[in-house]
Structure formats: C-alpha cells, structure tokens
C-alpha positions as CSV (number, residue, x, y, z in Angstrom):
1,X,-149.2,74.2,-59.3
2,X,-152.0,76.2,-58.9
3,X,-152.7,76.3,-55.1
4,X,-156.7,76.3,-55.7
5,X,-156.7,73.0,-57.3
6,X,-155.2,71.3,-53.7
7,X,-157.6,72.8,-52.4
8,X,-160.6,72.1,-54.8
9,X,-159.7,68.5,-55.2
10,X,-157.6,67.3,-52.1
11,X,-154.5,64.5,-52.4
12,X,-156.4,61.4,-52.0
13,X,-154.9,58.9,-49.7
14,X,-155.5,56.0,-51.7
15,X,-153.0,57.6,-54.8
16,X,-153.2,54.9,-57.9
17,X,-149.5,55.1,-59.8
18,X,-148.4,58.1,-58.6
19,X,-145.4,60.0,-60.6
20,X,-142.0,59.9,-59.6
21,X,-139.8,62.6,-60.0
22,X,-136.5,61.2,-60.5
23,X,-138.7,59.0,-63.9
24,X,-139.7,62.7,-65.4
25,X,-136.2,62.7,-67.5
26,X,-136.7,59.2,-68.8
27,X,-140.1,60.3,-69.8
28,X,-138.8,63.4,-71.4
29,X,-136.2,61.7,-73.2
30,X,-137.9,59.4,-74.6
31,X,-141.0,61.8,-76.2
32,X,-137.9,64.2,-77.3
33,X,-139.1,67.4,-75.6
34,X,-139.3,68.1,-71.5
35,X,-142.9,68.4,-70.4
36,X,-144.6,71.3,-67.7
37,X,-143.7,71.2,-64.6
38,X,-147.4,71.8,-63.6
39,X,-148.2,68.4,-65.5
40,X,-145.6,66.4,-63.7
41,X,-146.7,67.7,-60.2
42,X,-150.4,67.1,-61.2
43,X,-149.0,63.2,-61.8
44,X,-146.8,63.3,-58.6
45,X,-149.7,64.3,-56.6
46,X,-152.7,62.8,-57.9
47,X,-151.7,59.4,-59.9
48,X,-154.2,57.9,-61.9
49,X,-158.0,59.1,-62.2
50,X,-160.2,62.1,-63.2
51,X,-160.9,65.3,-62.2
52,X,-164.4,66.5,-62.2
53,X,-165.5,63.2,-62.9
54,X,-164.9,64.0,-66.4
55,X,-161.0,64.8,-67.5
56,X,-158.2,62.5,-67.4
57,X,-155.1,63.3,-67.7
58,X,-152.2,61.0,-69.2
59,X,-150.5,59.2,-66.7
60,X,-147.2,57.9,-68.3
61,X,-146.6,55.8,-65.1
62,X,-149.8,53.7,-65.6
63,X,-149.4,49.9,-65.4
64,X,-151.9,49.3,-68.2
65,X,-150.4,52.5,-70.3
66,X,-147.9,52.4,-73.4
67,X,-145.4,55.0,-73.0
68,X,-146.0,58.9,-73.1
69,X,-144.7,58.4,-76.8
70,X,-146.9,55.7,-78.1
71,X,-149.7,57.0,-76.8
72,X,-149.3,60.4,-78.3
73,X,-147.9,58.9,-81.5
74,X,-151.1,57.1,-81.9
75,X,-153.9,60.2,-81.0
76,X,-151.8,62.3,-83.3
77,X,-152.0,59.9,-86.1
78,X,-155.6,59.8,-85.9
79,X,-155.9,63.8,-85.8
80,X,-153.7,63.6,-89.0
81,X,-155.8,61.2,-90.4
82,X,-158.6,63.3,-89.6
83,X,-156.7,66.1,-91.4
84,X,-156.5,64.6,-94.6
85,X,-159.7,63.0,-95.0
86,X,-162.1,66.5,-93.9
87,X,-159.7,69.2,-94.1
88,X,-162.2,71.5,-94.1
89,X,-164.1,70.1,-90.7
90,X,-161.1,69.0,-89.0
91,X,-158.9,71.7,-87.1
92,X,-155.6,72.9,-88.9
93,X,-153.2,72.7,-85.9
94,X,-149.8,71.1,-86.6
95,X,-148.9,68.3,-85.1
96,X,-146.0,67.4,-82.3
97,X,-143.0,67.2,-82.8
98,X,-143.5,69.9,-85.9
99,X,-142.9,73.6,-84.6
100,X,-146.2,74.7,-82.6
101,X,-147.4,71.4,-83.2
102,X,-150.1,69.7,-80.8
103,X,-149.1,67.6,-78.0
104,X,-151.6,65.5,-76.2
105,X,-152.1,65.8,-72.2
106,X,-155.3,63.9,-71.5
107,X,-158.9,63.7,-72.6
108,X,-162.7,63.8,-71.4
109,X,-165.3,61.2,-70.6
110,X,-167.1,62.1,-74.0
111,X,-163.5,61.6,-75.5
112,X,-162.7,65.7,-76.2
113,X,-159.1,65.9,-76.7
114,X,-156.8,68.1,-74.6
115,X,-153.2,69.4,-76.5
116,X,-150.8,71.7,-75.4
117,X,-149.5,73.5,-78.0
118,X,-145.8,72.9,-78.4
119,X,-144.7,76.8,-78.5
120,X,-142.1,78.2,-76.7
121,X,-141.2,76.5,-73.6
122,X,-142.9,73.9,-72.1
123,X,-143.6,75.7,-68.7
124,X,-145.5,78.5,-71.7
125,X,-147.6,76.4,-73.4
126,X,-150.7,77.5,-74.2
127,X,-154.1,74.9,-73.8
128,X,-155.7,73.3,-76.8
129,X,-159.3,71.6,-76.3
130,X,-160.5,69.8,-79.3
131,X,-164.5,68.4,-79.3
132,X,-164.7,64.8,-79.6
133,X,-164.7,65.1,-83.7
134,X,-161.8,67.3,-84.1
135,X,-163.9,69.5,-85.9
136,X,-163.6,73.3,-85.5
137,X,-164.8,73.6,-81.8
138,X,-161.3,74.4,-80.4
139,X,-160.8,75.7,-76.8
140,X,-157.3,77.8,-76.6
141,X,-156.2,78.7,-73.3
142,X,-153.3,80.6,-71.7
143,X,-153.0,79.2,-68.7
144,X,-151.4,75.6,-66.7
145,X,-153.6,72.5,-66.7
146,X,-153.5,73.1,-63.1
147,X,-154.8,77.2,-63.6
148,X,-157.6,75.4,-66.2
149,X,-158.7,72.5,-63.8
150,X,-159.2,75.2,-60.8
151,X,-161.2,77.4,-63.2
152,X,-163.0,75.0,-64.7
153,X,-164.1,73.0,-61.1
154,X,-164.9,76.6,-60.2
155,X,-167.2,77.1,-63.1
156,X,-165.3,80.2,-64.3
157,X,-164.6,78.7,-67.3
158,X,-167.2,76.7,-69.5
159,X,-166.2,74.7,-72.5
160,X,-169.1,75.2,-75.3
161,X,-168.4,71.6,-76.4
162,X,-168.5,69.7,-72.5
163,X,-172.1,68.7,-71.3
164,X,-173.8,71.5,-69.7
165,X,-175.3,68.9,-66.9
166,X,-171.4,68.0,-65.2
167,X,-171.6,68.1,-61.7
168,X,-168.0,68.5,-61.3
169,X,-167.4,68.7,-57.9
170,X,-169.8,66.2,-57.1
171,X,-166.5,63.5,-56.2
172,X,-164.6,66.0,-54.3
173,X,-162.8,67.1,-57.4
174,X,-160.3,64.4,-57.8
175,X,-161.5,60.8,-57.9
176,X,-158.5,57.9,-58.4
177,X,-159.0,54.9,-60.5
178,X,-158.7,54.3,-64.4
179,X,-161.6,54.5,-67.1
C-alpha cells in the first residue's frame, strides 16, 4: 500500500466492517480470480466509507452488500447492456471474467465507474475509470488504487469527467460510513 495514502487519510478509529484477512480466499474463490493485494489492505484498513468524500470502494465484507460476485455480475451486465444498445457511445472494454476484461472495484458519488482491467496478474492490473454513462470518457491508469487515491487527494492527477469543485481533503481523506 502506498505509504502516502496512511498518511493523507489516517486509519480512523471508528472502522465500519473492516476486512479480514484470513476471508480474502473465500472472497477470491468465490469471484474465480484472486484480487490486489493493495485492494484487500485498503478494506483491512479502512472498512466501509469514501475517500475524498467522493469514491467508494467495494467492500465485500459489508453487512448490507451482496457478495463481491453479485455485485460485479450485476454492474457488468449493465455495461454489457450498454454495449449493445449504443455501441458506438459506450466504451469497448471486455468484460470480467473474458481475457482483459473489466472488473469492478468501486465507484464515485456522481456514480463514475472504477474497473481494473483483468490483465496479467492481479497485483499488475492497470486502472479503468468510466464517466457515469459509460460513454467514451475512460481514465486508464498504471498504478494501485492505493498509488491513484494518494495522487488524486494530492491533486496530481485530475479526472476530466469528476467535478472540478471536490474539496477532497476537506474530511481528512477517509471518512467511514456507507452511501
């Protein structure tokens, strides 16, 4: 995990369904492929709630959640269905579990999606942000969601398809709770 991001956005003491790592394999199992390490830590550290007080991440271990799978079977169905209704707006990314296909780690406020592509191993996959309409406006990134948090809190990297007017450090960073 990308040290910056501790210290950007401190381990709040009041955690809200915080990973565990002995669940991780379950997890994996389960959704047919092993995830990045830097995700998992980001859920054993931080639980539930949004960083920037914009992006969420997926927190298989939420009470109110369905499983990594269902949840990912269901935003990938609607990008597929996207797909094949505007082909030519919608962007042509496979989807998980084909090879290089798109797997879904959280989302924004404004409901942007955020992928990983599925190439390689899972420690190596690259960043995908689509805008809220799945058109075109993709964000591709080379870097953990832990690298891309730090960067983006920093304001080193700006997404052309976020609001210009986040304040994203204005809740220290991190902020528990759920949407």
């Amino acid at each position: 995990m990308d040290e910056r991001l501790i210290n950007l956005a401190p381990t709040p003491s009041n955690l809200i369904e915080a990973g565990h790592t002995e669940a991780w394999p379950d997890i994996e199992a389960e959704l047919g492929t092993g995830l990045p390490n830097d995700f998992k830590e980001i859920i054993d550290r931080y639980g539930t709630g949004r960083f920037g007080n914009y992006i969420y991440l997926f927190n298989p271990f939420g009470s109110n959640q369905p499983t990594y799978k269902q949840w990912a079977g269901d935003l990938l169905q609607d990008y597929l269905t996207h797909q094949t209704k505007w082909p030519d707006l919608t962007a042509s990314f496979s989807a998980f579990p084909e090879p290089e296909g798109l797997l879904p780690w959280g989302y924004t406020k404004n409901a942007s999606w955020l992928f990983w592509k599925t190439v390689g191993e899972p420690d190596q996959w690259p960043l995908v942000l689509l805008d809220a309409d799945l058109t075109k406006s993709v964000s591709e990134y080379e870097m953990t969601i832990s690298t891309f948090l730090s960067e983006w809190l920093l304001e080193n990297i700006i997404v052309e398809f976020f609001p210009d007017d986040l304040e994203v450090m204005a809740d220290g960073g991190f902020r528990p709770g759920r949407n």
